[in-house]
Phi, psi and omega in degrees: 000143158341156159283168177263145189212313197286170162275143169315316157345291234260322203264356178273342196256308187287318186317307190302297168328332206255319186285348209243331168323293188287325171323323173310111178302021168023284215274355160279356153285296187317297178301328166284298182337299223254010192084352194270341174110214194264118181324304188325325188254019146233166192055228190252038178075325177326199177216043174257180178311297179306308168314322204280351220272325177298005153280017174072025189225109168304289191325267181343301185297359205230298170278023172270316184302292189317304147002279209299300193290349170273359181296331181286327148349289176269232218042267183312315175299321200278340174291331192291273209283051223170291172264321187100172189323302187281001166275350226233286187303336186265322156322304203265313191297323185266351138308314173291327185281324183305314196270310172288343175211094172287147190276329202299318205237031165104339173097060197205080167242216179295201175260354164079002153331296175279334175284324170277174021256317194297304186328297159320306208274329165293326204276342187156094197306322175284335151339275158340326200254324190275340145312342182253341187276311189290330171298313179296337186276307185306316203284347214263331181261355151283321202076009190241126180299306172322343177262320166311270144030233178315355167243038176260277191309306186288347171292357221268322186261006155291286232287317221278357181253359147264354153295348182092029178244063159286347168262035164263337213292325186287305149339305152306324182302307165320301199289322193265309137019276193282318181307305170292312176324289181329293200268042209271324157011275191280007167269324186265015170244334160307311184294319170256029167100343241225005182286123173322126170272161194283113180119336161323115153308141135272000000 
């Protein structure tokens, strides 16, 4: 982890910032935005890419992603370039949490996928890029996002300590945590065969 360098102020300031970022639903502005109706009420309710993606609209589910993942993004940069690391690393964790249990919705949000990869890649990009590439491979040869997902995520705190980001390693260890909590569902429907393939209506 980073050294603490900031004052508790300034990391209690970034924490809120950080939290109120990710908190933003995308993808039920985006699905009202675009007409598909109330995210909440198709598929499986989530409010992430995939789900947006079973209103049958490629656009919407492609700007839900981009969305997701730059809230966490800029989190982390504006914390970065301001504040410093560590403020930057506490900021992207209180995104990722803002986006899975938004105060907007009940504290019931996404899975938080797309919101750690936009993280990763700000946080240490190459990382972020050989993470997204194992996301694209797991999901394309499952067929399941959840699965892409998830070895996106458990790859995340190998890479950033052979790529030479060791002080992310903890954060990822957090980031990938809530990213498995999050699917704990869908981990148990991959084991019985029963996981939605991508694209797949609910």
């Amino acid at each position: 982890m980073p050294l603490i360098e900031s004052s508790l102020t300034v990391l209690l300031l970034w924490a809120v910032i950080g939290y109120l970022l990710g908190s933003i639903p995308f993808g039920v502005v985006v699905a009202r935005a675009m007409g598909l109706g109330n995210l909440r009420n198709i598929g499986s309710g989530n409010i992430g890419a995939t789900n947006v993606l079973r209103t049958g609209s490629k656009p919407a589910a492609i700007a839900t992603l981009l969305l997701d993942g730059a809230k966490g993004a800029v989190a982390l940069l504006l914390a970065r370039a301001v504040s410093g690391e560590d403020a930057a690393q506490l900021a992207a964790l209180m995104a990722m949490i803002g986006h899975c249990y938004p105060v907007w919705l009940k504290f019931n949000g996404g899975k938080g996928v797309a919101t750690f990869l936009g993280i990763l890649l700000a946080l240490a990009w190459p990382a972020g890029i050989a993470a997204c590439v194992a996301w694209l491979i797991a999901a394309a040869v499952s067929r399941m996002s959840s699965v892409g997902g998830l070895l996106a995520a458990a790859s995340s705190s190998i890479l950033v300590m052979a790529l030479g980001f060791g002080s992310a390693y903890l954060l990822c260890v957090l980031l990938t945590l809530i990213v498995f909590w999050r699917h704990r569902a869908n981990i148990s429907r991959i084991r019985a065969g029963t996981e939605p393939k991508i694209g797949q209506k609910g």
